[in-house]
N, C-alpha and C positions, 0 to 999 in steps of 0.2 A: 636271765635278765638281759643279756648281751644280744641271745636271738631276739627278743621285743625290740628290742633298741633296732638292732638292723633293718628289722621289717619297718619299722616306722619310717626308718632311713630310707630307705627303698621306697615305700610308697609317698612320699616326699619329695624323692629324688626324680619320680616316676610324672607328677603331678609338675613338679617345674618346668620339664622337659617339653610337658604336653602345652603350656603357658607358652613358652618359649617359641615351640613351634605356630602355636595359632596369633601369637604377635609377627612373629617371621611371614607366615602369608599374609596377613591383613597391609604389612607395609609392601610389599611386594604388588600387594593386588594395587593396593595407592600410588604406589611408582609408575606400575602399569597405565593405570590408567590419565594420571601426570602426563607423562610421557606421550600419551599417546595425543592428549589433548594439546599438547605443543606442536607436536610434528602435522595437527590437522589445522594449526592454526587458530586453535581456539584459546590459547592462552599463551602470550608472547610478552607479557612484561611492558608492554606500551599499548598505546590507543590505537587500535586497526586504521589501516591509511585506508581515507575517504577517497570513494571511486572519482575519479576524475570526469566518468563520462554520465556521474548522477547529475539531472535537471537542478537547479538550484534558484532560491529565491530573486525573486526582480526589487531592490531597493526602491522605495518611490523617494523623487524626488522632485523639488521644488521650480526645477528651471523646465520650458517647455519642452518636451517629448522629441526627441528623434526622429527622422523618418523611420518606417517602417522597417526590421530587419529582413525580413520576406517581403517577395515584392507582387506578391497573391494577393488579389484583392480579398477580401474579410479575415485578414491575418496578419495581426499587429503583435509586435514583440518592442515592447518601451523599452529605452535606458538601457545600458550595461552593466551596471552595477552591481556585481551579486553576494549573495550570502549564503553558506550551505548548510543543510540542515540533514538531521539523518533519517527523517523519516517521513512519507508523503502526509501521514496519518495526524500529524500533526495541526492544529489549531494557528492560522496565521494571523495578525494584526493584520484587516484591510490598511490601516490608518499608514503603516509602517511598508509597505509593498506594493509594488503596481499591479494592478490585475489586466489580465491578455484575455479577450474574449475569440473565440474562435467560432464563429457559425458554422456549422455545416450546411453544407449546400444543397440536398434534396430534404424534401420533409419526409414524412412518415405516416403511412397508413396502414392499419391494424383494424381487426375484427376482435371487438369486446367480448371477457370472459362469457358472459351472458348470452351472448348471438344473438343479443336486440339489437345494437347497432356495431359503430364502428369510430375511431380518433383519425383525426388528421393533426399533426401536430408538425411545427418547426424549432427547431431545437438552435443555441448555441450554447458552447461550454467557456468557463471560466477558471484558470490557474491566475494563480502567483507568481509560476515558475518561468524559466525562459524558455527562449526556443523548441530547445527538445523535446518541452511535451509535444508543442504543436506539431513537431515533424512525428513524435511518435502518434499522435492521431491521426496525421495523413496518413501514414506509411500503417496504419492500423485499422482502415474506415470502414473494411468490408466488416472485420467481425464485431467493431462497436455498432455495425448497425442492424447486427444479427442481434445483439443484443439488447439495444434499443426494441426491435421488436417484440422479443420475446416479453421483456417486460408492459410491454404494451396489452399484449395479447390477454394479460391476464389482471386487466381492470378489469372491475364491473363499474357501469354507466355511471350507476344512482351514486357510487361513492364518488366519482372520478369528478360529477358533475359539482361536489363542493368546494370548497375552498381550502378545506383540512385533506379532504381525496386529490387535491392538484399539488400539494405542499407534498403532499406523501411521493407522488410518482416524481417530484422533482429527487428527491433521497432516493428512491428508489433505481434513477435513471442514473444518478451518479454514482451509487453503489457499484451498479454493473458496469459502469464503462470504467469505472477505476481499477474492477478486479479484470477486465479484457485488459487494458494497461499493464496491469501486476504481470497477468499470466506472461502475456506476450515481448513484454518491453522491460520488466522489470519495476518499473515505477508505475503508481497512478498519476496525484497529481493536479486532477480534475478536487475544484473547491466547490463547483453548484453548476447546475445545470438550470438557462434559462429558456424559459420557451417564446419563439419570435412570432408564434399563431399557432394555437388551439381550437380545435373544432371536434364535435360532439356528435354526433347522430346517432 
């Protein structure tokens, strides 16, 4: 009766052990990786300090507009006043923000996905944000207008030529120049892309 007793004790004893152990590495595995997400700064116990050098929203307001902050002809940056937000992707109140339009200065010509014709188009862009987009679209222009193209190239006419096809390539122009932005700069930024002249052949 005594050996029953023992063995049972034993494999009791034996089954605790193995508990004990596989709680010991699963907290272990959780410290690690605790740990690790502190030392890379992903969990710090407060709110991550907002970049200082991120573009930030332009307040609109009611008293007349400033001179210009650039002194470039087709590049106006309103008011000082700003608010910052975390993320370009974000939905802004026109109603609540000034918007900066920025023309670019050569137009664009492309040969249509089809090889029937060809777009000539004049573009300018629109933010919320201040200055630093503008300067990261100067300091950006050669590859937005690589990609301006590209996007260009791969209309076809019959769509491009409706109303719903010109609505589409304006999303479509801002898509890419937001993600040249992203890649290059960190930020997009870009709220719509307007066109100054269209032409179709």
């Amino acid at each position: 009766m005594s050996k029953t007793k023992e063995k049972a004790e034993g494999k009791g004893g034996k089954s605790k052990k193995m508990l004990l152990i596989g709680v010991g590495a699963t907290l272990l595995t959780a410290g690690g990786a605790a740990g690790g997400m502190y030392l890379s700064g992903g969990v710090t116990g407060k709110e991550a300090e907002e970049d200082p050098n991120r573009p930030k929203l332009v307040e609109r307001s009611d008293e007349p507009a400033e001179a210009p902050a650039e002194g470039e002809e087709g590049k106006v940056v309103l008011k000082e006043g700003t608010v910052s937000v975390k993320s370009d992707k974000q939905k802004v109140d026109p109603k609540k923000f000034e918007v900066t339009y920025v023309a670019l200065d050569q137009s664009f010509t492309a040969n249509l996905a089809d090889g029937a014709g060809f777009v000539q188009l004049g573009i300018s862009l629109a933010t919320y944000y201040d200055g630093k987009v503008v300067q990261n679209i100067e300091r950006q222009s050669v590859p937005i207008r690589s990609a301006v193209l590209m996007v260009l190239s791969q209309q076809d006419a019959a769509v491009l030529s409706t109303p719903q096809g010109k609505q589409m390539l304006q999303r479509d122009l801002t898509h890419a120049i937001n993600d040249v932005l992203r890649q290059k700069e960190g930020f997009g930024g870009i709220d719509n892309v307007y066109f100054t002249n269209l032409v179709i052949q």
